[in-house]
Structure formats: C-alpha cells, structure tokens
C-alpha positions in Angstrom: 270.4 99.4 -69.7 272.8 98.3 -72.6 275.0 96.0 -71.6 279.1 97.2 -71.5 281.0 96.2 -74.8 283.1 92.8 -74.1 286.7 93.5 -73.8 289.1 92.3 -76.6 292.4 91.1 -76.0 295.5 90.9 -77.8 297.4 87.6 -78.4 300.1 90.1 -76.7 298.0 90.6 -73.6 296.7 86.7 -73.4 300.2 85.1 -73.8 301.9 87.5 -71.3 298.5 86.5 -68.4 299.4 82.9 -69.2 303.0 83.4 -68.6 302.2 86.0 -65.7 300.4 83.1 -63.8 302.8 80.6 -64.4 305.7 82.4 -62.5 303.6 83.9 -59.7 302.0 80.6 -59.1 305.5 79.1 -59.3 305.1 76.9 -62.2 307.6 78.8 -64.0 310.2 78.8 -61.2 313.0 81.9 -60.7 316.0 82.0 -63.0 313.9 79.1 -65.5 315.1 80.1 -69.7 312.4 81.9 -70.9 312.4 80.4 -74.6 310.2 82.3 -77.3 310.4 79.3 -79.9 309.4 77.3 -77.1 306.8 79.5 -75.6 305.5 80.2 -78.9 305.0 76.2 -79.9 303.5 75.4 -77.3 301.2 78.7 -76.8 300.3 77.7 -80.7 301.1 81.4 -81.5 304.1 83.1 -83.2 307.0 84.8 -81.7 306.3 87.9 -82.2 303.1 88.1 -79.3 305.7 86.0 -77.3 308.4 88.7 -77.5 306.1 91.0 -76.7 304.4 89.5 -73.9 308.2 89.0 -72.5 308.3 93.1 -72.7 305.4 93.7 -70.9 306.6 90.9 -67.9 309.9 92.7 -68.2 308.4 96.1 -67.6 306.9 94.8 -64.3 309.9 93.5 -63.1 308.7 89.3 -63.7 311.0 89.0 -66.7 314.9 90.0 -66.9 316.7 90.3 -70.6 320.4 89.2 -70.1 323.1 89.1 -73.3 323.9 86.0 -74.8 321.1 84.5 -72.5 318.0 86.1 -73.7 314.8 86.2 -71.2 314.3 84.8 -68.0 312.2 84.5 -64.8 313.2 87.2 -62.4 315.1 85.9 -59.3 314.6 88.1 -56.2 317.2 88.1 -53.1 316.6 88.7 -50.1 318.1 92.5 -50.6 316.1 93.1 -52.9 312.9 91.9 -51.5 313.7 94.4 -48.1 313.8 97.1 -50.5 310.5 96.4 -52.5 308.7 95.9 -49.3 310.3 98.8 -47.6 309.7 100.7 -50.6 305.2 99.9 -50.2 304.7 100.5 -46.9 307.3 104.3 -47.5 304.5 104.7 -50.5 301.3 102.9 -49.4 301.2 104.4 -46.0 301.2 108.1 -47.3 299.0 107.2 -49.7 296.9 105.8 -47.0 297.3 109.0 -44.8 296.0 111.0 -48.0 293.4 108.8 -48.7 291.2 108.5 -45.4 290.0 112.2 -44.9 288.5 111.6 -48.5 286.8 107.9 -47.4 283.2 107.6 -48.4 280.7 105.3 -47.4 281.4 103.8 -50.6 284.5 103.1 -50.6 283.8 101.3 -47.2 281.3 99.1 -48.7 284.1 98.3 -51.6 286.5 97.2 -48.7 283.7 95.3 -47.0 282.5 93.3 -50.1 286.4 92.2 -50.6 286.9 91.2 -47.0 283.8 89.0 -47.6 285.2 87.6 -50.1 288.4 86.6 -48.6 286.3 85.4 -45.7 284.7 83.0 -48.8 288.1 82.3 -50.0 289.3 80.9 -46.4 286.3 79.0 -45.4 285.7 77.4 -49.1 290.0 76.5 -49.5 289.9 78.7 -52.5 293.3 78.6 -53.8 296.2 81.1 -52.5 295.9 82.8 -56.3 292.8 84.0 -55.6 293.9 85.6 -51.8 296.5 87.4 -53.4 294.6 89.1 -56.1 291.9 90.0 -53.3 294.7 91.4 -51.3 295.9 93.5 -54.1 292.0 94.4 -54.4 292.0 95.4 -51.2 294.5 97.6 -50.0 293.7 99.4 -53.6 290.4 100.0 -52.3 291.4 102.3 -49.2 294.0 103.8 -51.5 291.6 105.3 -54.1 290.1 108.1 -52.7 293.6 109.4 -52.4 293.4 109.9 -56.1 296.9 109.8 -56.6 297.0 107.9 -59.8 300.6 107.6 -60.6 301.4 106.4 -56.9 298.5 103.5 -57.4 300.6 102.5 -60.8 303.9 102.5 -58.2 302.4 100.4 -55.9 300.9 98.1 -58.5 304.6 97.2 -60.0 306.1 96.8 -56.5 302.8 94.4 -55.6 303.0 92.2 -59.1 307.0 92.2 -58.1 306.6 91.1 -54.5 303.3 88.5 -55.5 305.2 85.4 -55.9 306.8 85.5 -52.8 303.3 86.4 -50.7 302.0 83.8 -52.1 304.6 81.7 -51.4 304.6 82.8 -47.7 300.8 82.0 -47.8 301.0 78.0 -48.9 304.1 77.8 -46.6 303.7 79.8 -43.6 300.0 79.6 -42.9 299.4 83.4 -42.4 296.0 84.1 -44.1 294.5 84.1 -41.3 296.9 86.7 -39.7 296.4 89.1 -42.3 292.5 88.9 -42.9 292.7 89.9 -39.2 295.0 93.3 -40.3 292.7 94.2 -42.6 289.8 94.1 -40.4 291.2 96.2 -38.0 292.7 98.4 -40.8 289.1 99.0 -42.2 288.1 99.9 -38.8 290.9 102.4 -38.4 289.9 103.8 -41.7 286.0 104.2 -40.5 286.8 105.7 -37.2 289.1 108.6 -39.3 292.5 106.8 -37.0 295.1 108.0 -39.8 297.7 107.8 -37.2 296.8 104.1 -36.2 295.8 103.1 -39.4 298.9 104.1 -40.9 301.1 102.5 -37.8 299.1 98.9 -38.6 299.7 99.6 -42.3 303.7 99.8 -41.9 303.5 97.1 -39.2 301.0 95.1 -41.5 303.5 95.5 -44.6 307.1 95.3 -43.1 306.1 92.1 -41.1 305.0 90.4 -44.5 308.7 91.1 -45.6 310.5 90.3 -43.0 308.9 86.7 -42.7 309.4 86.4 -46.2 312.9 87.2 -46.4 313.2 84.7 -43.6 311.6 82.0 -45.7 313.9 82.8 -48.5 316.6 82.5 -46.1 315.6 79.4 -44.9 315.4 78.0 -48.3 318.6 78.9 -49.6 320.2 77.6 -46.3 321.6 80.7 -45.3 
C-alpha cells in the first residue's frame, strides 16, 4: 500500500498553530498587543505570514482587530461565554439527535479508541492540551454520522472560541474526571439508541461546563 503524501504547510498555517497554542494554553494572555514586527522577529519569518496568520485567528474568534491598536488576543466576558456555550449545546444537541439513528459500529469503536485515550491522558498526567483536543475529538465523533457538515464547522469555531477557558477550568477546577465520566455514559446512551437521554446529558454535560466556568471568571475578576 503506498504510503499517503506528507502534508505541506504554509509559513501562514505554521505561524498562526504557534500563535493558536500560545493563547489557548495561556501564554499569550487575553487583551496581550498582538505585534507583527514583533511576532515576525522572533518567529524568524516576515510580516506578511504573520498578518496572515492574525486573519485566520481572527476568523475563529482568537484574535480581534481594533483601530489605532491593531491585533490583539480576544478577551471573553462572562456574557459572552453564556452565549457561546448556550449557543453548542442549542447546536450540538440537535446535531446529536440527528446523528444517533445513523450510528455505526464504527463510529462506536472511534468514540471508544478516544475515551481510551483520555483514560491514557489521566492516568499518565498528560498535559490539559492534550484533554482538550481529545474532547474536541470526541464529541466530533458522535456528531459525524449526522453528516451535517456546515453545523460540524459551527461547532468547531464556538469550540476553538470557548478552548481556553475549558482548559482553564481543567488545571483549575479539577473536573477531568467529571467529564470522562459524561462521556461514558453519553457513549452508552448513543449505543442503546437513548436520543432522548443522550441529548438531556449532552445539554446538562455542556451548560454545566459554562456555568462553572463563568463562575471561575467571576471569581477571578472579583466580581
């Protein structure tokens, strides 16, 4: 069997992953000047890929363009963290509900090798990255056989918004274990055909993850 073609990427596409990391994981903090000479000196690229990158972070909602300012890292309130996660579980549950008559044996398999792998993650300390990016992996894996492609692109931008603040909740909060638990149950709802129960834990699973971490952000800002 030939072996698939490697996958090129663009300065473009590498310089807005670098930046992309460094404000989910926190290094580049909310509201932090986004500086293309800077960014570009010490990327060791020009500003042109720089600029670009910004665009792309931009378009999912990580970078903001203001006048007389120029880029910087989004800064979520709490207002508008309700909304985004109010927003996923209005979408993900009806994708959900769509989904499940359509689940195959294979998709179940999918699910189940990415729960073992977050079983891996929380027994090895893998870092909180990696859960988050297995969580996305996750719930996009009982959403596929939905095949509602421009919903999965939806919920993709509200996840890449909200991921920052997950993870966030995760280092601070201690609630990985609370949530592997959800998805076990939700895989189980989606093999037994539940719609109505999976869906219910889905809302529940989602709204709850907002709520605690608009209390967080609360907290924080000493309100």
């Amino acid at each position: 069997m030939a072996k698939p073609a490697p996958i090129h990427k663009t300065r473009t596409q590498i310089v807005a992953e670098i930046l992309r990391d460094k404000i989910l994981t926190g290094e580049i903090q909310a509201g932090t000047p986004l500086r293309q000479d800077a960014l570009a000196k010490e990327l060791n690229v020009s500003r042109i890929p720089v600029r670009e990158a910004l665009l792309l972070l931009e378009a999912q909602g990580l970078v903001e363009f203001e006048p007389h300012k120029g880029a910087t890292a989004t800064e979520l309130s709490v207002d508008t963290i309700h909304e985004l996660f109010e927003l996923r579980a209005l979408i993900e549950c009806e994708v959900l509900a769509q989904a499940i008559p359509h689940m195959t044996e294979l998709d179940f398999k999918r699910a189940e090798d990415i729960l073992t792998a977050f079983d891996h993650a929380l027994d090895t300390g893998t870092r909180v990255e990696n859960w988050s990016e297995l969580n996305q992996q996750l719930h996009a894996a009982l959403y596929r056989a939905a095949n509602k492609p421009l919903a999965m692109e939806l919920i993709d931008t509200l996840n890449t918004r909200s991921d920052r603040y997950i993870r966030m909740q995760l280092l601070l909060t201690k609630k990985v274990e609370k949530a592997e638990k959800e998805h076990r149950e939700l895989l189980d709802l989606c093999k037994a055909k539940d719609s109505k129960k999976a869906v219910t834990l889905l809302r529940k699973h989602i709204l709850e993850a907002g709520q605690a971490i608009e209390e967080l952000l609360r907290s924080q800002q000493g309100n």
